[in-house]
LOTI-722782 format. One record per residue (C-alpha): z, y, x. Coordinates in nm, 3 decimals, padded with zeros to 5 digits. Example, Ala and Ser with C-alpha at 12.3 -4.5 7.8 and 13.67 -1.06 7.14 Angstrom:
% LOTI-722782
NODE,c3,c2,c1
NODE,00.780,-00.450,01.230
NODE,00.714,-00.106,01.367
***
This chain:
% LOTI-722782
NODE,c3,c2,c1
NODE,00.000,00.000,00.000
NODE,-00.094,00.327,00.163
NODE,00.120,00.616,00.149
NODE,-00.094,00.813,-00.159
NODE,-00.046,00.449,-00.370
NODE,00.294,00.474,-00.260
NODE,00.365,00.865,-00.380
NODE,00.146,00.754,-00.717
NODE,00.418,00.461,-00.756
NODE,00.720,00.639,-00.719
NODE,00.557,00.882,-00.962
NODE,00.533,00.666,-01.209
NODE,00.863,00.543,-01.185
NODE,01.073,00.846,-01.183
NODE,00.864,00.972,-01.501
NODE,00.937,00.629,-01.672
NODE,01.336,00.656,-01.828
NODE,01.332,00.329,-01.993
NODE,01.230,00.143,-01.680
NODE,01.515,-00.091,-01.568
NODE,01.616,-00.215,-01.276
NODE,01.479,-00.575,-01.326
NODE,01.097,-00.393,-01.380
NODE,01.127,-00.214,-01.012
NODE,01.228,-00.521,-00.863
NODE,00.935,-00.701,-01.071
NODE,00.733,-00.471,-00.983
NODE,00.803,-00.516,-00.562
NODE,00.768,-00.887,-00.603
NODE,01.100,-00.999,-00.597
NODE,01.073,-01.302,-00.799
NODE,01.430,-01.437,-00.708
NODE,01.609,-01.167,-00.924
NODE,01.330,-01.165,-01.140
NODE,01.347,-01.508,-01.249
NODE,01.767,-01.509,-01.208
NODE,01.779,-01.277,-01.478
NODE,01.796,-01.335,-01.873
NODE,01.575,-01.028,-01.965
NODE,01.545,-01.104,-02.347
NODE,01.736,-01.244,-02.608
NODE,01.464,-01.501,-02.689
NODE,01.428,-01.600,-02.332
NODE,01.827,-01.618,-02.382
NODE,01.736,-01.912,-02.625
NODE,01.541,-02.081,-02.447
NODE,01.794,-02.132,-02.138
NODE,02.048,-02.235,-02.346
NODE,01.857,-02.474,-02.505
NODE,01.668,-02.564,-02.153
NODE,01.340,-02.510,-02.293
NODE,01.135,-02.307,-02.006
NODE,01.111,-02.374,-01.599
NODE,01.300,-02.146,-01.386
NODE,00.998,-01.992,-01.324
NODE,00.957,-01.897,-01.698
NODE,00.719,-02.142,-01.846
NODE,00.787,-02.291,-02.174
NODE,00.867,-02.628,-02.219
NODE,00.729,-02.797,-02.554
NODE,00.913,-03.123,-02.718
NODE,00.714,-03.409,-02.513
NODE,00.762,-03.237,-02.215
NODE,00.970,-03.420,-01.936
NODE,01.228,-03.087,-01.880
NODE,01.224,-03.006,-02.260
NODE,01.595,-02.983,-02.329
NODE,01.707,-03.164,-01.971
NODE,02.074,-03.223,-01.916
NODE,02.036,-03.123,-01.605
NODE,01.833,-02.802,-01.611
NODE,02.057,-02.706,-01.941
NODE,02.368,-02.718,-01.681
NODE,02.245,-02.515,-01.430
NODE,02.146,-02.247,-01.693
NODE,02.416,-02.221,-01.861
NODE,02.662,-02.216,-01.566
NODE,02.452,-01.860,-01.515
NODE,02.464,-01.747,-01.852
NODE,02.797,-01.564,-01.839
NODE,02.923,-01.227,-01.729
NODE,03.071,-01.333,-01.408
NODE,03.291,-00.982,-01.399
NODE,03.506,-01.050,-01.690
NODE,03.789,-01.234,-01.576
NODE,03.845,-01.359,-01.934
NODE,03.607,-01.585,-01.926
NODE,03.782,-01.808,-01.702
NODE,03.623,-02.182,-01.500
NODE,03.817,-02.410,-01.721
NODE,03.714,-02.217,-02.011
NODE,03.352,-02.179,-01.925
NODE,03.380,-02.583,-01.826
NODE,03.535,-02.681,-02.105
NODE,03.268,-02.486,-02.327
NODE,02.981,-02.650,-02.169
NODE,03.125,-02.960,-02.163
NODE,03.108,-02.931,-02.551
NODE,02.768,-02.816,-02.587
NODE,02.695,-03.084,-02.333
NODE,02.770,-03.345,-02.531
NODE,02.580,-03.632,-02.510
NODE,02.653,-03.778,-02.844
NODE,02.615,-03.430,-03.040
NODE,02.447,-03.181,-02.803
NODE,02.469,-02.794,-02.907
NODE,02.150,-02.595,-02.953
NODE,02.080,-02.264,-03.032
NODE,01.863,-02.221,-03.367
NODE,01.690,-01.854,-03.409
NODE,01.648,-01.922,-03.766
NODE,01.963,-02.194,-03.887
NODE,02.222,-01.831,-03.923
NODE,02.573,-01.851,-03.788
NODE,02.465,-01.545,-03.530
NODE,02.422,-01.163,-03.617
NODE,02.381,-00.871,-03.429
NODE,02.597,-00.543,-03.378
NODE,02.427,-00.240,-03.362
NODE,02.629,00.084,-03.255
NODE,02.373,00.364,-03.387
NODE,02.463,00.758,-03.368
NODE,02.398,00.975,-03.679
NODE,02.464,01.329,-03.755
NODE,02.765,01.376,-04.059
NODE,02.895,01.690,-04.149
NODE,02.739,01.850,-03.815
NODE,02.867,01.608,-03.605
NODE,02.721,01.337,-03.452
NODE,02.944,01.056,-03.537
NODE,02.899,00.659,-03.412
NODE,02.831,00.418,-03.713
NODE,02.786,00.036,-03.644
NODE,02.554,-00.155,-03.845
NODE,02.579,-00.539,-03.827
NODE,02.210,-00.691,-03.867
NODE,02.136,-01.073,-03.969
NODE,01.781,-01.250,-04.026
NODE,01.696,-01.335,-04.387
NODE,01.432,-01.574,-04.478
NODE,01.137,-01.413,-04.646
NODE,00.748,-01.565,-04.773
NODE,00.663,-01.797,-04.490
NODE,00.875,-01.566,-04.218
NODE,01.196,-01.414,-04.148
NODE,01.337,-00.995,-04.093
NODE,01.597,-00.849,-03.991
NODE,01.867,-00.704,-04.253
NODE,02.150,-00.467,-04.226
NODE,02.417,-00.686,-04.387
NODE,02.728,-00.456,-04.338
NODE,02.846,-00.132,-04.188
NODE,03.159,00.039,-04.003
NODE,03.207,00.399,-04.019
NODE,03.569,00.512,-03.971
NODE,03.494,00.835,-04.215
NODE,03.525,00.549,-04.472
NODE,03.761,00.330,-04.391
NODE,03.976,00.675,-04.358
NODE,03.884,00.772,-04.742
NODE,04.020,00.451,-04.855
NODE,04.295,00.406,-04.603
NODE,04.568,00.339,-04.849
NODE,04.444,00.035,-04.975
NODE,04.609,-00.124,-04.702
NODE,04.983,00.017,-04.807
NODE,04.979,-00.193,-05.069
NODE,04.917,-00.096,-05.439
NODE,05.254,00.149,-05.538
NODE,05.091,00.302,-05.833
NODE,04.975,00.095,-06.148
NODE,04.946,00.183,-06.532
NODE,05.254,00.080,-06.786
NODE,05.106,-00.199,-06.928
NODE,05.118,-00.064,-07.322
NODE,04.889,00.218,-07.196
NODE,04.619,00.096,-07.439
NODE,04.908,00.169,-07.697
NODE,04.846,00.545,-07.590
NODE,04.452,00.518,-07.604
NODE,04.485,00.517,-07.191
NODE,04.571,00.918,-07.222
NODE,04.827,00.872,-06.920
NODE,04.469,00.807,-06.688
NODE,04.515,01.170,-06.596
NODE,04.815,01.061,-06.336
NODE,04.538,00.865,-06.210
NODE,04.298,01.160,-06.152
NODE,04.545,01.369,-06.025
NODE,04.524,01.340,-05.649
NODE,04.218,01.169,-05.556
NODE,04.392,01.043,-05.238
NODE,04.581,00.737,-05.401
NODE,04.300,00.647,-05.635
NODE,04.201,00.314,-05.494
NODE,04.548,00.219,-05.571
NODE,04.476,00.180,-05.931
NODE,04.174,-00.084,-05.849
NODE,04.208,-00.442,-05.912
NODE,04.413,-00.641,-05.629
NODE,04.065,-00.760,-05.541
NODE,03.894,-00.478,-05.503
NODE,03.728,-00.443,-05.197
NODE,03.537,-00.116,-05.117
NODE,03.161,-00.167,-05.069
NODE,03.088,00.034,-04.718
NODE,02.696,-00.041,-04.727
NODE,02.663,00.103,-05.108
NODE,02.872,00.403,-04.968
NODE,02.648,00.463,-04.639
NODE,02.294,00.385,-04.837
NODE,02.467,00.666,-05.085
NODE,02.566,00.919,-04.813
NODE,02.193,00.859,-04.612
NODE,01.986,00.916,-04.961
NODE,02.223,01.205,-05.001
NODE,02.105,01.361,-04.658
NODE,02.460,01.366,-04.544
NODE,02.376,01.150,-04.274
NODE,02.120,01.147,-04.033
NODE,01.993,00.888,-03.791
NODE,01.966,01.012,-03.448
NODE,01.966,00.728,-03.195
NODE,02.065,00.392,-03.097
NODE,02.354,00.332,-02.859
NODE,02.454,-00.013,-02.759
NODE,02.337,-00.414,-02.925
NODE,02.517,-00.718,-02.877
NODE,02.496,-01.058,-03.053
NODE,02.787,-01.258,-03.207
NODE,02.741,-01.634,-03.247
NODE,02.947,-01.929,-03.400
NODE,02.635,-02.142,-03.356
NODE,02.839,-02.391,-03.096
NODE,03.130,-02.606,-03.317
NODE,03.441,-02.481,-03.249
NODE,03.335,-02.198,-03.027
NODE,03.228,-01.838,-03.100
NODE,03.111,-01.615,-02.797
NODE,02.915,-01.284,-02.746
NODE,02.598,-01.173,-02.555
NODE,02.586,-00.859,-02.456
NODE,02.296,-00.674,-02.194
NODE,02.395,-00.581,-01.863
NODE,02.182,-00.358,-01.655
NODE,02.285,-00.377,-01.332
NODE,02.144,-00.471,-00.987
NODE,02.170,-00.856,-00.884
NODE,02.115,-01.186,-01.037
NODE,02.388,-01.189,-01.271
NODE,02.253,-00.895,-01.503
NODE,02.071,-00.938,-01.840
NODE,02.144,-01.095,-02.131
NODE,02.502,-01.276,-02.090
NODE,02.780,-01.424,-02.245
NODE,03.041,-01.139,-02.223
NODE,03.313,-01.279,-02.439
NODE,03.437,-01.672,-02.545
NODE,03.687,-01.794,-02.777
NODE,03.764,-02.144,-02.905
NODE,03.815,-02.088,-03.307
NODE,03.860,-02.356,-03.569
NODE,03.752,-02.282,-03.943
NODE,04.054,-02.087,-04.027
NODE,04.051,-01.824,-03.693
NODE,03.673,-01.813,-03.782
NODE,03.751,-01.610,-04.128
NODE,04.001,-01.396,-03.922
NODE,03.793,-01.361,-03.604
NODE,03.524,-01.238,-03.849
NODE,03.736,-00.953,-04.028
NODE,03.777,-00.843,-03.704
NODE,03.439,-00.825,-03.581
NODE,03.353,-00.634,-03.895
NODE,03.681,-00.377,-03.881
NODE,03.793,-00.498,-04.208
***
């Protein structure tokens, strides 16, 4: 490369913000890293599973590699965020020891559910620009499948409706129909402890409340932040991917958090996960 190519290159680079640090090194030739790192979600997949060369050819079923023991152990020994110190070696072991197994293996399915993605967005509210999460999920549609928002966090609502969560210390005499339900105005007084008149049920709908508030033009979309993936594909095992752009081999797409849950932690691992 002569020294004009080489001014042209680094041209193109420094005018090119969304160019990562895996695409320079591409771009130089260094395969190593190249191939080292998990640089999409689907190619994510597809190591777990063992279904491409380390070069990054697909495998097919008939292959000889398609879904190898072998290959599936070396992958997924370098499918985790080696910097958190949470994820410890006889966690990690124990975890693919389980997906592993030769009687039941553990596969990742794009399409079979049991994984969504987080999406930390920023919108403009009140003149502010204000983070709102939106949890996406694939839904089944015609011959094909799209992505869905399924749920949302915003902490302007979970503020509005914060005393659902003290417990219900209001109610209505039960002989109020004797009064034709006049004594509703205590309800309607202060709109702060409204919710506490709902059904022990009740449950406020966030999604309704954000589709409201955007088709109101009280909030506006301005950018997206951050994505990560939750999964619960694995029995007994939940973990999260997240992207990590950083310079080495052990960047990408990774497994930045592991937990063992049964059924009953899954329900309560879940209303976390969503802030509820």
């Amino acid at each position: 490369m002569n020294k004009v190519h080489w001014l042209v290159f680094t041209a193109i680079l420094l005018l090119t913000p969304g160019l990562k640090a895996q695409s320079f090194n591409s771009l130089l030739g260094d395969e190593s890293i190249l191939y080292a790192q998990t640089k999409q979600m689907n190619q994510f997949f597809r190591r777990f599973n063992a279904e491409e060369s380390s070069a990054g050819d697909r495998f097919y079923p008939g292959d000889k590699d398609y879904r190898n023991a072998f290959l599936r152990k070396r992958y997924l020994n370098i499918l985790f965020d080696n910097q958190n110190a949470s994820i410890t070696d006889p966690l990690k072991d124990k975890f693919i020891d389980d997906v592993l197994n030769p009687v039941a293996p553990a596969y990742l399915d794009f399409h079979a559910g049991q994984w969504f993605a987080e999406v930390t967005t920023k919108f403009l509210y009140q003149g502010k620009e204000e983070p709102v999460t939106l949890f996406m999920k694939l839904e089944k549609e015609n011959l094909g499948y799209k992505w869905v928002i399924s749920n949302v966090y915003f902490r302007h609502f979970q503020l509005m409706f914060h005393n659902l969560d003290n417990g219900s210390q209001r109610f209505l005499h039960p002989l109020s129909h004797e009064l034709d339900f006049m004594n509703l105005v205590k309800v309607f007084k202060d709109k702060e402890f409204v919710e506490q008149y709902t059904a022990s049920d009740y449950h406020p709908d966030y999604l309704t409340l954000f589709l409201y508030e955007f088709k109101k033009g009280n909030l506006l979309f301005k950018t997206v932040n951050n994505v990560k993936f939750h999964f619960f594909q694995v029995p007994g095992w939940y973990f999260e991917v997240s992207d990590f752009n950083r310079s080495g081999t052990n960047s990408g797409w990774l497994i930045s958090s592991l937990l063992q849950v049964n059924e009953s932690d899954k329900e309560l691992l879940l209303k976390y996960l969503y802030h509820e």
